[in-house]
C-alpha positions as CSV (number, residue, x, y, z in Angstrom):
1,X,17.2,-22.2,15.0
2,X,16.6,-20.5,11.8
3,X,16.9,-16.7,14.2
4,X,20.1,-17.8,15.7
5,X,21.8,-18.6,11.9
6,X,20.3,-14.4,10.7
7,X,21.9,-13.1,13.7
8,X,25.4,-14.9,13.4
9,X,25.3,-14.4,9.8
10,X,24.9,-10.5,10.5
11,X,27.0,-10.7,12.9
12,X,29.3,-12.3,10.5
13,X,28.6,-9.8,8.1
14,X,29.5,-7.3,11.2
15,X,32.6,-7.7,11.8
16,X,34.0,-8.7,8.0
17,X,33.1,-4.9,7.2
18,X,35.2,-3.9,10.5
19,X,37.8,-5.9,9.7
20,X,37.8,-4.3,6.2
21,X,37.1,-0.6,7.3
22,X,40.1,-1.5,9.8
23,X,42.2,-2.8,7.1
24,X,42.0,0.2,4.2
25,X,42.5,3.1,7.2
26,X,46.0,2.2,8.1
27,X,47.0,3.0,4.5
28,X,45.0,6.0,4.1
29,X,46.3,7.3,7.4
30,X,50.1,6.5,6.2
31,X,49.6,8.6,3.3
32,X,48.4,11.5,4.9
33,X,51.2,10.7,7.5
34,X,53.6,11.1,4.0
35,X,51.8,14.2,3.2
36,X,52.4,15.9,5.7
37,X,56.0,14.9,6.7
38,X,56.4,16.0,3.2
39,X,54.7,19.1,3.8
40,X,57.0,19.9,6.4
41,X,60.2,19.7,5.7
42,X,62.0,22.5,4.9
43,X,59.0,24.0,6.8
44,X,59.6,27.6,9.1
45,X,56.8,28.3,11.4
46,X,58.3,31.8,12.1
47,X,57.6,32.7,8.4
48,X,54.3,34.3,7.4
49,X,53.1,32.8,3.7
50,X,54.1,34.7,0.9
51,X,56.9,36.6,3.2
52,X,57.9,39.2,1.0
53,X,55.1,39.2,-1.4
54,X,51.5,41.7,-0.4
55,X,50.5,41.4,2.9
56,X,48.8,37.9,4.0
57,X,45.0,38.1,4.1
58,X,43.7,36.2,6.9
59,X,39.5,35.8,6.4
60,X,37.3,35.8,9.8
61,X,33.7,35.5,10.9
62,X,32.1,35.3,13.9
63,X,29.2,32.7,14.5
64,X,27.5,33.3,17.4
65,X,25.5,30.9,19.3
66,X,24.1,33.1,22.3
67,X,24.3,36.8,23.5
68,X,25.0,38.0,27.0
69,X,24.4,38.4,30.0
70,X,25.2,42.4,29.3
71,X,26.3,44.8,32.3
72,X,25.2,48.3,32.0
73,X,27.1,48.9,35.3
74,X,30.5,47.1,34.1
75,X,30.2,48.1,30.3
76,X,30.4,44.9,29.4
77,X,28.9,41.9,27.3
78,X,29.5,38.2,27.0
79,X,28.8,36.2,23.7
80,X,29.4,32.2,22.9
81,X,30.7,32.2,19.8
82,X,32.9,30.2,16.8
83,X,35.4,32.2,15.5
84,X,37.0,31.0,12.4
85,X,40.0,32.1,10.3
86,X,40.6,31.3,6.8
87,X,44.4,31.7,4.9
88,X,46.6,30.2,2.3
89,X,50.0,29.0,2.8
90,X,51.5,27.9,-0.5
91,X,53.9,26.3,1.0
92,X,50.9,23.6,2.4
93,X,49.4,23.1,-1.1
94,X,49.8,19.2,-2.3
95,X,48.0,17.1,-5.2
96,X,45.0,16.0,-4.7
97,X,45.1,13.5,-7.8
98,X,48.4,12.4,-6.4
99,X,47.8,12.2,-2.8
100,X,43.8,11.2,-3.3
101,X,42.3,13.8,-0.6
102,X,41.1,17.6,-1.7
103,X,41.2,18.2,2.3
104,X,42.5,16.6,5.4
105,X,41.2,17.6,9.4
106,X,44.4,17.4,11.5
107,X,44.6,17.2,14.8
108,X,45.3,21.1,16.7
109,X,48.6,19.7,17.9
110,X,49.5,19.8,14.0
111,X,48.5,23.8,14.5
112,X,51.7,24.3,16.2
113,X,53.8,23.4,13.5
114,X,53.0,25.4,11.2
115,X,52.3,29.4,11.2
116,X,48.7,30.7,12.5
117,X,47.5,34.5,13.0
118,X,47.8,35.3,16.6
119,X,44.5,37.2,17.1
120,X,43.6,38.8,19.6
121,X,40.2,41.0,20.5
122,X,41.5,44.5,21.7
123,X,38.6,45.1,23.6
124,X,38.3,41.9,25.0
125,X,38.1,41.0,28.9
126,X,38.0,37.4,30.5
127,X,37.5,35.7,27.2
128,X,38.5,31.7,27.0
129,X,38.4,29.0,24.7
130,X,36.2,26.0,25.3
131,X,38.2,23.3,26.6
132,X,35.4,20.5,28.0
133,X,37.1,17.1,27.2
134,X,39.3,19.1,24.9
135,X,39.9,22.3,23.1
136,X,37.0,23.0,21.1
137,X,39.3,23.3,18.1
138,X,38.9,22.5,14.4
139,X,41.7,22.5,11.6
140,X,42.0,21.7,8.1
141,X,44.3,21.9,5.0
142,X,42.9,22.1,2.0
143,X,44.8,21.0,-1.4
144,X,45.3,24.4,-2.6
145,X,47.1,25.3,1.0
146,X,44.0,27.5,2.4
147,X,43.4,26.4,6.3
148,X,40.3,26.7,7.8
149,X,40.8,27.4,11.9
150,X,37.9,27.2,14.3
151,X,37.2,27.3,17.7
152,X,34.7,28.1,20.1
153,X,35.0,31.0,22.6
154,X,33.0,32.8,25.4
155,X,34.3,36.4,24.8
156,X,34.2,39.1,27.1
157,X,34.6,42.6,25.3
158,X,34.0,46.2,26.5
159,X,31.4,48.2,25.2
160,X,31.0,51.9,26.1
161,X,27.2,52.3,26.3
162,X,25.6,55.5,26.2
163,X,22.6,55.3,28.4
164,X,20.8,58.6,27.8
165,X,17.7,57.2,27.2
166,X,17.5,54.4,29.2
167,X,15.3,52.0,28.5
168,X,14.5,53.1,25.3
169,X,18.4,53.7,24.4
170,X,20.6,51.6,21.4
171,X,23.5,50.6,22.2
172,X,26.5,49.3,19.5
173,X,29.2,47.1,21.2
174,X,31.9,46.2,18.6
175,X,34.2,43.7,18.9
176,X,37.8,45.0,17.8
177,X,39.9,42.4,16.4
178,X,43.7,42.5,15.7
179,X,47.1,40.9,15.0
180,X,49.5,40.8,18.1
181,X,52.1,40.3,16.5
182,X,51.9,43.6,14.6
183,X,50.4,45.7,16.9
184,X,51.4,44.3,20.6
């Protein structure tokens, strides 16, 4: 008897730290809901940051989680990889005393709203981006306006490999990495 009463009371215990975790989450979400309607009006996509000002600087780095296979025949290698972007928009910054976040992760639908590099890899083949379940996309706005962009990719580049001394030869294989919308 005394067993049963432990396990209700957790139980109990349970579901009053649901209910309350439910509770306070509906308010948090409606202020970031505030934010960023806030954040958007007035808002053009079409509009790099700082138009006008110096030239945007978008950060990038490559992590990657395997190499290969490589074709010596095709010139070619494969790599899994994240690749993640880093920029300011000004326009984006908020308060975080105000608005009680420093950051918030958004949802990659949010991504279209607002303006984004359009990379591309020059040398890149049959490259795609991770889409098991859903895109393997990450996004977040931090207070100041800097977004962090990630996703994971399986790139295909070309690599002209110089095979004179086969197998004891060193081959470099960059990966050439551009803006479309400047250069297509």
């Amino acid at each position: 008897m005394q067993m049963k009463t432990c396990v209700v009371s957790a139980l109990v215990s349970w579901l009053l730290l649901i209910v309350s975790v439910g509770q306070a989450r509906p308010e948090k979400a409606a202020n970031i809901t505030g934010l960023l309607n806030g954040l958007m009006t007035d808002y053009d996509k079409r509009l790099r940051p700082s138009l006008g000002g110096p030239p945007l600087v978008v950060k990038a780095d490559i992590e990657i989680r395997s190499m290969g296979p490589i074709s010596e025949k095709d010139m070619i290698y494969s790599m899994d990889c994240y690749f993640r972007q880093v920029w300011t928009d000004s326009r984006l910054a908020f308060n975080r005393s105000v608005q009680q976040v420093s950051n918030v992760s958004l949802n990659v639908k949010m991504l279209e709203r607002i303006w984004h590099p359009d990379t591309i890899f020059i040398n890149g083949g049959q490259s795609y981006l991770h889409t098991i379940t859903a895109p393997n996309k990450f996004f977040r706005l931090n207070h100041d306006g800097s977004i962090l962009y990630s996703q994971r990719l399986t790139i295909k580049a070309n690599c002209p490999m110089h095979l004179e001394k086969f197998p004891m030869d060193t081959q470099k294989c960059p990966l050439h990495i551009t803006s479309c919308e400047y250069t297509c």
